[in-house]
C-alpha positions as CSV (number, residue, x, y, z in Angstrom):
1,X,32.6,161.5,168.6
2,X,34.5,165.0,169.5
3,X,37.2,165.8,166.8
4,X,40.7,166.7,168.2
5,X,43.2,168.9,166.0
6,X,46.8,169.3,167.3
7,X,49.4,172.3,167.0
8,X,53.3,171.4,167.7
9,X,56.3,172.7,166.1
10,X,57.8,169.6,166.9
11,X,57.4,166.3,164.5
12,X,58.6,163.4,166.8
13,X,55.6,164.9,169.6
14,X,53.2,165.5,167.2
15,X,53.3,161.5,165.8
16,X,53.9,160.1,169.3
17,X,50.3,161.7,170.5
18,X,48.9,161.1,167.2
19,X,49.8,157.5,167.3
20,X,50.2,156.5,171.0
21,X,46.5,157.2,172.0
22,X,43.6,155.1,170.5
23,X,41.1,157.7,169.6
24,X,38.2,156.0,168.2
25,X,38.4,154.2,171.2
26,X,38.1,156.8,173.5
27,X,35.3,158.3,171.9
28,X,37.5,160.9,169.4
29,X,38.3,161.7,165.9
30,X,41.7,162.6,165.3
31,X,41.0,164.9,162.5
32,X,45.0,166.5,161.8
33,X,47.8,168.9,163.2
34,X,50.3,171.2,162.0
35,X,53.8,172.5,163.2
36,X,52.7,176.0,164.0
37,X,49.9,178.2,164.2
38,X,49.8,180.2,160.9
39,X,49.5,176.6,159.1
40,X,47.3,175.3,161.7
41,X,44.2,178.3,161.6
42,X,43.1,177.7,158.0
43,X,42.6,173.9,158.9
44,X,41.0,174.5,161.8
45,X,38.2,176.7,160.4
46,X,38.2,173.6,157.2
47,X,38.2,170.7,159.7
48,X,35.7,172.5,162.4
49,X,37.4,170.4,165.7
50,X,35.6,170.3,168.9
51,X,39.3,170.5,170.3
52,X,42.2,172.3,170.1
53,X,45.4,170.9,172.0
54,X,48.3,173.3,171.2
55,X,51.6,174.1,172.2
56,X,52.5,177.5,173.1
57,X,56.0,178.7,172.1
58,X,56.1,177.9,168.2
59,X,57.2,179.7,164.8
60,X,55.2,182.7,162.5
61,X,52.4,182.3,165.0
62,X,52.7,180.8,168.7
63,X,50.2,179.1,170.9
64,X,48.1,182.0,172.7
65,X,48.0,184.5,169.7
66,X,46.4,181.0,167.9
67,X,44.2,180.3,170.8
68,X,43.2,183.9,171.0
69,X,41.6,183.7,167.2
70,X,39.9,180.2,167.2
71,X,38.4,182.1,170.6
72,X,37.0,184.7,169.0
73,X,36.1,183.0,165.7
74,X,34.6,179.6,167.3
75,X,33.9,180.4,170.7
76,X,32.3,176.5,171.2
77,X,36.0,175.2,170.5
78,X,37.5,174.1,173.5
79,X,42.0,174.5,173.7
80,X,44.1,172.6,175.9
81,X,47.8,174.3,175.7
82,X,50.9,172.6,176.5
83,X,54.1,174.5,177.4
84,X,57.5,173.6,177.9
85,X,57.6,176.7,180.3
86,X,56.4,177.3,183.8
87,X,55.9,180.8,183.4
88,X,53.2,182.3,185.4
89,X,52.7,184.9,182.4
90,X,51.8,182.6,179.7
91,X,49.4,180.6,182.4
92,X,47.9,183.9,183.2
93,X,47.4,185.4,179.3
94,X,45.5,181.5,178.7
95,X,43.6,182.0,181.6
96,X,42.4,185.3,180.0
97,X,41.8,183.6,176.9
98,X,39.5,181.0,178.5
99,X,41.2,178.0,177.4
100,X,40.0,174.9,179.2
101,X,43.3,173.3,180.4
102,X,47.0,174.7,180.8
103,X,49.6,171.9,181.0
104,X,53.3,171.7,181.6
105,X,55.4,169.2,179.8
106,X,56.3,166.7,179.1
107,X,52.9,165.3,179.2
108,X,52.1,161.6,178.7
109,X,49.7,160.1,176.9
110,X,47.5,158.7,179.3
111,X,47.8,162.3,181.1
112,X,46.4,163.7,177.8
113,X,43.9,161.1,177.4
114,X,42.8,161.6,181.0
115,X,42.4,166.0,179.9
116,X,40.6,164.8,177.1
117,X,38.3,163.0,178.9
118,X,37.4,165.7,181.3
119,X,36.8,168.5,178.9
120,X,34.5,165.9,176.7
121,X,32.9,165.1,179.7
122,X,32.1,168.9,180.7
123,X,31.3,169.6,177.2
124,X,28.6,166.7,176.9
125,X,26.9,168.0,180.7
126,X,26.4,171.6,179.1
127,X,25.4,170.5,176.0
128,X,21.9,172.2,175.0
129,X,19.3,170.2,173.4
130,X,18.6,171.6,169.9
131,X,15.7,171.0,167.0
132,X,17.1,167.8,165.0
133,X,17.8,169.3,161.6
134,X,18.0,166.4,159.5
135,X,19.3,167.7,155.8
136,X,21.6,170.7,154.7
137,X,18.6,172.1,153.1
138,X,16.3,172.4,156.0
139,X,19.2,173.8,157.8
140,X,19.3,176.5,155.3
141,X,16.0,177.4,155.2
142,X,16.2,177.6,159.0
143,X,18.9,180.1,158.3
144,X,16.8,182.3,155.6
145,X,13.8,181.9,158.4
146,X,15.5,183.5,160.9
147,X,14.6,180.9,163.7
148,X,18.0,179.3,165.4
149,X,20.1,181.3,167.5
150,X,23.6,182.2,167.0
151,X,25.0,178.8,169.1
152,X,22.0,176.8,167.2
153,X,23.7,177.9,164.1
154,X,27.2,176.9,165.2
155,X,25.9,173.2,166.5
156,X,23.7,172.4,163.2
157,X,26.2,173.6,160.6
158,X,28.9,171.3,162.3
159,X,26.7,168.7,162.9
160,X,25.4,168.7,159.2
161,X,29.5,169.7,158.3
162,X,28.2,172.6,156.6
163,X,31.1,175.4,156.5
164,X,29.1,178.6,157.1
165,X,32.3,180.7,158.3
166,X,32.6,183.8,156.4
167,X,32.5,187.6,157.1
168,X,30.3,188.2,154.5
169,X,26.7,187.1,153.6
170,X,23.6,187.9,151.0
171,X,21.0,185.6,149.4
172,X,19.8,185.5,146.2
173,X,16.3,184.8,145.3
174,X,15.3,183.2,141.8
175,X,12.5,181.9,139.6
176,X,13.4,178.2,138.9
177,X,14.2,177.7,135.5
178,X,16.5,175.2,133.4
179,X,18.8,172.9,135.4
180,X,21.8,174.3,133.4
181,X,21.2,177.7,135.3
182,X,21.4,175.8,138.4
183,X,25.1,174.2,137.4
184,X,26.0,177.3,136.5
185,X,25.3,179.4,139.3
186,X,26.5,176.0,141.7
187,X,30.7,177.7,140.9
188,X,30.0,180.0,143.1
189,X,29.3,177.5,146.2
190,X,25.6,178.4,147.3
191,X,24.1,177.3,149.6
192,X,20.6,176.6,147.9
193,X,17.3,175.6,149.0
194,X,14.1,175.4,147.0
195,X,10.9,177.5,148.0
196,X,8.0,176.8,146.4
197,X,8.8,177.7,142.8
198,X,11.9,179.6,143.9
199,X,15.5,178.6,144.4
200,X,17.2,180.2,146.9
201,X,20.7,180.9,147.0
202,X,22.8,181.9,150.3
203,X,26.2,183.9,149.3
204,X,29.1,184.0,151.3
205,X,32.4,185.5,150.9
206,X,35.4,186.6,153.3
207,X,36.1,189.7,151.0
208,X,33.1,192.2,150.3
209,X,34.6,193.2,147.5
210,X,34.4,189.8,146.2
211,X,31.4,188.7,147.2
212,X,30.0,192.3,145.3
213,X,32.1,191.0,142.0
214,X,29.9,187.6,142.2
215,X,26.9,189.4,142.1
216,X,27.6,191.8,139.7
217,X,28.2,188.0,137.6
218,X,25.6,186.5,138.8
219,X,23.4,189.4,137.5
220,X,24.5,190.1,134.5
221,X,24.0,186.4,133.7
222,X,20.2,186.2,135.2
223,X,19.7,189.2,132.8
224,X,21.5,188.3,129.9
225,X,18.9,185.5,128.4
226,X,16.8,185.6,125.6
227,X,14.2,185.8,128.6
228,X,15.6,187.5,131.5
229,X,14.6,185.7,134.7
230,X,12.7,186.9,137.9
231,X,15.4,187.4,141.2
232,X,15.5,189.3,144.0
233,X,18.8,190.3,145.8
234,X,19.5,190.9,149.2
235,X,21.0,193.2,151.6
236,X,24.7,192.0,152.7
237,X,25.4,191.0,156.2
238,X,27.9,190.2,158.3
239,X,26.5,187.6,160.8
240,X,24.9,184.6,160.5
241,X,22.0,185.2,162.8
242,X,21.2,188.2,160.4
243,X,21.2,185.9,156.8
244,X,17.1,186.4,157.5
245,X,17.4,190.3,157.0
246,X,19.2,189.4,153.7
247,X,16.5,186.9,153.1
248,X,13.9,189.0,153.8
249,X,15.0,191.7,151.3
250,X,15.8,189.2,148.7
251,X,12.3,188.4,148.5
252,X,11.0,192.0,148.8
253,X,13.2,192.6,145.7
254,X,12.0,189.6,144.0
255,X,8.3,190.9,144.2
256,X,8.9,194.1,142.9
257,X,10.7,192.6,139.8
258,X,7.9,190.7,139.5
259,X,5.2,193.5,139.1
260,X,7.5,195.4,137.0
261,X,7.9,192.4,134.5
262,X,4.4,192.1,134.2
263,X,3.9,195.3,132.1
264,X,3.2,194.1,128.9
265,X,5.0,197.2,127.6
266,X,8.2,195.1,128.4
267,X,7.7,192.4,126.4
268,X,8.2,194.3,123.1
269,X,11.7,196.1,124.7
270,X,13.1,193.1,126.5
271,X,16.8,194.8,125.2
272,X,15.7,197.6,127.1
273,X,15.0,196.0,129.9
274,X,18.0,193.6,129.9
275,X,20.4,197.0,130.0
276,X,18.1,198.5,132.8
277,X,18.2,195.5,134.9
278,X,22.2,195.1,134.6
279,X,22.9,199.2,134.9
280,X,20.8,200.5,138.4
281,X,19.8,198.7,141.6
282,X,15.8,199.1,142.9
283,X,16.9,197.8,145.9
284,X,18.2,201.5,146.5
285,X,15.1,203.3,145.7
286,X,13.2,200.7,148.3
287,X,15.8,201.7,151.2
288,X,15.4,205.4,150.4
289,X,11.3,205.5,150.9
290,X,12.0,203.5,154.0
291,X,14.4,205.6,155.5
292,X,15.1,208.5,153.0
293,X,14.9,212.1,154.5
294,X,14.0,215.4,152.7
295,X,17.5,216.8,153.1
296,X,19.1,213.7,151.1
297,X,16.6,213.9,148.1
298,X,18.5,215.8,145.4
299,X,21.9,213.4,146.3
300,X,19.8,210.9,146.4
301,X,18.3,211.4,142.9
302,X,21.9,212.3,141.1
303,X,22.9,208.7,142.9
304,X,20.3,206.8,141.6
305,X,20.0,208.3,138.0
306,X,23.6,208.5,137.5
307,X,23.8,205.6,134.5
308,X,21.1,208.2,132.9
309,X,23.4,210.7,132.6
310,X,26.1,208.8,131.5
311,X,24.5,207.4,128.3
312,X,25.7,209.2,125.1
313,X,22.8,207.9,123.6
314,X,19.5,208.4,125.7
315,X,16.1,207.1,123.3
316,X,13.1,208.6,124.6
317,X,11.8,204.5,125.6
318,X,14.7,203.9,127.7
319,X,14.4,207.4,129.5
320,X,10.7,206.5,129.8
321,X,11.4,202.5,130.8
322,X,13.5,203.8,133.7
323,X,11.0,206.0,134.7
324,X,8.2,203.4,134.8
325,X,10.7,200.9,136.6
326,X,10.8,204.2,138.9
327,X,6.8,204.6,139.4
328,X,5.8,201.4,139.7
329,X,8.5,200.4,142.2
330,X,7.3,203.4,144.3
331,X,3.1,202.1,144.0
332,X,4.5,198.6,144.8
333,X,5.6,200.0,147.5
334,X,2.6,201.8,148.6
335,X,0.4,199.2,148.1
336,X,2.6,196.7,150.3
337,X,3.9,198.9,153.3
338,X,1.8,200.1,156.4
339,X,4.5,203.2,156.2
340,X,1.8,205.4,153.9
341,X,-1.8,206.3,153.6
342,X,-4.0,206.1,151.2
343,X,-3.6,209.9,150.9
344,X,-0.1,209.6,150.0
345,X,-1.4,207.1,146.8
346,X,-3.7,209.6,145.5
347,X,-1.5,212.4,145.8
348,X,1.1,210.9,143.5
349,X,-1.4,209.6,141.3
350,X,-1.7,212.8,139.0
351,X,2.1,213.0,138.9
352,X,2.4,209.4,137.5
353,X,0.7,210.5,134.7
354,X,3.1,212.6,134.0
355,X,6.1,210.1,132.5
356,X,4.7,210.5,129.3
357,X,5.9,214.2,128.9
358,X,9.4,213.9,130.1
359,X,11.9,213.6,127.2
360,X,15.1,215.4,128.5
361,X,17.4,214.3,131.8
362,X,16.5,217.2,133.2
363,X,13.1,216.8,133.2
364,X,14.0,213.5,134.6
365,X,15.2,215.0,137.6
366,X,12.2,217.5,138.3
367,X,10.1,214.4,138.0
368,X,11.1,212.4,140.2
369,X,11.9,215.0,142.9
370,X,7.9,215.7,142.6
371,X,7.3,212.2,143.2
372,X,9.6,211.5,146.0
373,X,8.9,215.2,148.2
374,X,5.4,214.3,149.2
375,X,6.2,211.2,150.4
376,X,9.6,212.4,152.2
377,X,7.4,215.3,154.1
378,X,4.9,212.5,154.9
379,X,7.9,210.7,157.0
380,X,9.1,213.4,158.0
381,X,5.7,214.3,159.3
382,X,5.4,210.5,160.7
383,X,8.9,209.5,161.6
384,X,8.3,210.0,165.7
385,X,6.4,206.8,165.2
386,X,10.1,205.1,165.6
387,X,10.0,206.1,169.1
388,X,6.7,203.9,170.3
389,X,9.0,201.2,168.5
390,X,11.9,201.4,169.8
391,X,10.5,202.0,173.5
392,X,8.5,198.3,172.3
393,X,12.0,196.3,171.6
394,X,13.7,197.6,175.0
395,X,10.6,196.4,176.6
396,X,11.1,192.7,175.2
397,X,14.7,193.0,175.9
398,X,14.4,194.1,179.6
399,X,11.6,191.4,180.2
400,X,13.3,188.6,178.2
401,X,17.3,189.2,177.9
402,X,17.3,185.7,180.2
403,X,16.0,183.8,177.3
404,X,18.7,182.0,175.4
405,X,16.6,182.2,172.0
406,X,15.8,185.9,172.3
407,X,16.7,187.0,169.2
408,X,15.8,189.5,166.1
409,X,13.6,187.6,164.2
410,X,11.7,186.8,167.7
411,X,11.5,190.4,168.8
412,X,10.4,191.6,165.5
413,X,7.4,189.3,165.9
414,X,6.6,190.6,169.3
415,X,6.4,194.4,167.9
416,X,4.8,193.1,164.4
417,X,7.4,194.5,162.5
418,X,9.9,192.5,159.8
419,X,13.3,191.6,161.1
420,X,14.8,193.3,158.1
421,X,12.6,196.5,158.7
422,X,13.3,196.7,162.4
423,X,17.0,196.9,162.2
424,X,17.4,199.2,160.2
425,X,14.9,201.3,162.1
426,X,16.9,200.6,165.7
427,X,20.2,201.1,164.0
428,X,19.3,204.5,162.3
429,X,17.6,205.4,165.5
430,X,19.8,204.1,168.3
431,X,23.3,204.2,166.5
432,X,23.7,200.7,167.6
433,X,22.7,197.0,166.3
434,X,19.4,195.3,169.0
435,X,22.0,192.5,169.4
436,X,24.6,195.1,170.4
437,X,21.8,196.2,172.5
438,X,20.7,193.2,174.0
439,X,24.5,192.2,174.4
440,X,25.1,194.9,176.2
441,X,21.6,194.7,178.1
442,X,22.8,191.2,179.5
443,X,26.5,192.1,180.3
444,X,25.0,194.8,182.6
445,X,22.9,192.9,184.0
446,X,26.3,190.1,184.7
447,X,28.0,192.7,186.2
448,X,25.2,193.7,188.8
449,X,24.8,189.7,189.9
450,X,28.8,189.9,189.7
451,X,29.1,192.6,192.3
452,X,25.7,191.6,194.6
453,X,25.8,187.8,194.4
454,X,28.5,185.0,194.7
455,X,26.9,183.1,191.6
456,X,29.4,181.1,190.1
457,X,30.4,181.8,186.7
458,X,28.4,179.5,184.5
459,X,25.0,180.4,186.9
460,X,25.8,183.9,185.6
461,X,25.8,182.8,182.4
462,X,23.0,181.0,182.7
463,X,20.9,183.8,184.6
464,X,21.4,186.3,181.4
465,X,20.9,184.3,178.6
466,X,23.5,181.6,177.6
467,X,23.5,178.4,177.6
468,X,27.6,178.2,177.0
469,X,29.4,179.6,180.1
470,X,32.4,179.7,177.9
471,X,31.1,181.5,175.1
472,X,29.6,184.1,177.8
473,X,33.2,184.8,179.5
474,X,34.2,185.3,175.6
475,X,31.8,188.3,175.3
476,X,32.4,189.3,178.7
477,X,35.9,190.0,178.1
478,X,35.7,191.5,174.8
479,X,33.0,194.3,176.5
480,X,34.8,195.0,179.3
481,X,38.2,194.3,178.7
482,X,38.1,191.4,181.5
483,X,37.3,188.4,182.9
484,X,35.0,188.1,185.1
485,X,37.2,187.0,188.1
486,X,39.3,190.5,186.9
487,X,36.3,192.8,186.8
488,X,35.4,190.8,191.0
489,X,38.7,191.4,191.8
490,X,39.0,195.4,190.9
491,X,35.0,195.4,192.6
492,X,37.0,194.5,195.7
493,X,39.9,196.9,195.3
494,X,37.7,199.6,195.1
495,X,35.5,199.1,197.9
496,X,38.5,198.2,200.1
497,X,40.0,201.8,198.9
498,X,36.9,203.3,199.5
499,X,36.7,201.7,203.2
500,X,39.6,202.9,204.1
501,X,39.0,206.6,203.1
């Protein structure tokens, strides 16, 4: 059953099409409408139609600017417009857009049942066979594991009606405990999974600086029992496809607070710890000896340590907590990353034994800068390593960029390198996201079959990667700025010109 939404400024149309045509019947859900576009967008993103039939002259927000957004938004969402005007302009701007059908009115119902019909009927022979996710929970592991591509994602969520639209994302990583953490934590609208003895929490949020608020609350909660729990907390992203990245550092995190917690020094300073936990964020120190650089050590240092010099009133066990926190965060990572030798371990072994005689927030400082610089002249040293990397992932992408499911989590497998790890590697290196890469990888390649082939449209598609010929003339247009029966047409222009000359 495909779910219709409808968009008309005018009551007396919007009833007669809602009533006149028998939906269930015809194999829809008629799932609501509104008189105008500004009233109509929140509704669609709530309601999650497989069409879109709108008008196009309306109030606050007309027709096209509406089609325009649900395009770019939820590019599986197919529009039929209907317009009171038989402008060749308006016909032209939807053509642009990729809506499915354009019709003049007035249109009668069985006309409109008849449009109906052929766009289901198109959107049933292109249909892709996915994975049967069965539960919202599997779905969301699927999610955390990085395995379903970005149209996967799109067909599960709506088929499970999970709403996963958002512009922002993180996941959250804790020890189960009590139920009464879980009702707590369930105001903020996770979506949660359990994993092994963990739950797992997926955060979303339109507004970043929201989303940041939440976790500041969410923190502060986790650290404010009588026994602070185990978490982990991941990076924030902005795509769905990259919730694994978030995942991945979630659990990183969530191992390091795990060695730290089990010094027995903490248990006699849990206080101590509870302010520690709730003041700085380890997940900075991790990124730094990932991708630090010598030049950013002593901003990095002030950045990191700047609750330190904030207290009034610094006891030597905090200074000397924070430090440990600091150390053992640093052998953690030692002991779990291929990025150092075992000559880096022993070289900061001697200095480790050092907390003991800092007392001041100066000598805070000169500590850990002894600490960090060997390791920061050891990347340094090591960094041209990215390159056989990077030359690694355009490899996979020339070879596969046909392949639907290419995707991060799949090319970070084929260089042996986390998903989480590898982009920020290609980004830092290469100024640019690998799915900006492999977008632009496949557009290129659409152009050259554009200009040597007459491939229709949807073979195109299909030749580079998608499975959704619509959805490809989506991303075609927003990197080049045209469709692809524009960018044909200026192909021919200029070889014309250049015949002549």
């Amino acid at each position: 059953m495909k779910k219709v939404f409808l968009v008309d400024d005018e009551a007396v149309i919007r009833r007669g099409i809602a009533q006149k045509i028998d939906w269930e019947n015809e194999g829809f859900i008629y799932c609501g409408d509104a008189s105008d576009g500004e009233m109509a967008l929140p509704l669609i993103e709530k309601h999650q139609p497989d069409i879109v039939i709108t008008d196009i002259k309306m109030p606050f927000m007309d027709g096209l600017t509406l089609s325009k957004i649900v395009k770019e938004k939820m590019p599986h969402v197919k529009i039929i417009i209907l317009s009171g005007h038989d402008e060749f302009e308006y016909a032209r701007q939807a053509i642009r857009i990729q809506v499915e059908e354009y019709c003049l009115k007035p249109v009668s119902s069985q006309d409109l049942i008849t449009i109906l019909r052929k766009v289901k009927t198109e959107m049933e022979n292109n249909r892709t066979l996915f994975t049967n996710i069965e539960t919202k929970e599997e779905l969301y592991e699927q999610l955390c594991k990085g395995s379903l591509s970005t149209e996967e994602i799109i067909h599960q969520a709506k088929n499970l009606q999970v709403d996963l639209m958002a512009s922002y994302y993180t996941v959250l990583v804790i020890e189960k405990s009590e139920e009464m953490i879980k009702q707590t934590l369930s105001s903020y609208q996770p979506l949660l999974f359990v994993k092994e003895t963990k739950w797992v929490l997926i955060l979303k949020h339109d507004l970043e600086h929201m989303l940041l608020k939440q976790l500041k609350e969410i923190k502060h909660f986790l650290t404010s029992h009588h026994q602070p729990l185990l978490f982990g907390l991941g990076s924030i992203e902005t795509r769905t496809e990259h919730i694994t990245i978030a995942y991945e550092n979630a659990v990183e995190a969530f191992s390091y607070s795990r060695a730290i917690q089990s010094y027995t020094f903490l248990q006699a300073h849990q206080d101590v710890h509870r302010e520690l936990m709730q003041s700085f964020d380890r997940r900075k120190l991790i990124h730094f000896l990932k991708f630090g650089q010598l030049h950013q050590l002593d901003t990095f240092i002030q950045s990191y340590a700047s609750f330190i010099h904030q207290k009034q009133d610094l006891s030597n066990v905090f200074l000397y907590y924070f430090l440990l926190d600091f150390t053992i965060t640093i052998r953690h990572h030692l002991d779990e990353s291929n990025q150092f030798d075992n000559d880096c371990k022993e070289m900061i072994k001697p200095l480790e034994n050092k907390i003991h005689q800092v007392r001041t927030k100066e000598e805070m400082i000169h500590f850990m800068k002894e600490i960090l610089h060997p390791l920061l002249v050891h990347h340094d040293h090591h960094s041209s390593k990215y390159g056989k990397v990077i030359k690694q992932v355009k490899q996979v992408i020339t070879t596969r960029y046909h392949e639907p499911g290419l995707s991060l989590q799949e090319i970070a497998k084929n260089v042996n390198i986390s998903a989480s790890y590898l982009s920020n590697i290609f980004s830092k290196e290469m100024d640019q996201t690998i799915t900006e890469y492999l977008t632009k990888t496949r557009m290129d390649h659409a152009k050259e079959l554009l200009q040597t082939t007459n491939n229709k449209t949807y073979e195109i598609a299909y030749k580079v990667g998608f499975n959704d010929s619509h959805y490809f003339c989506h991303i075609f247009k927003k990197v080049t700025g045209m469709t692809t029966k524009e960018y044909k047409n200026q192909l021919a222009k200029t070889l014309s010109t250049t015949s002549i000359t």
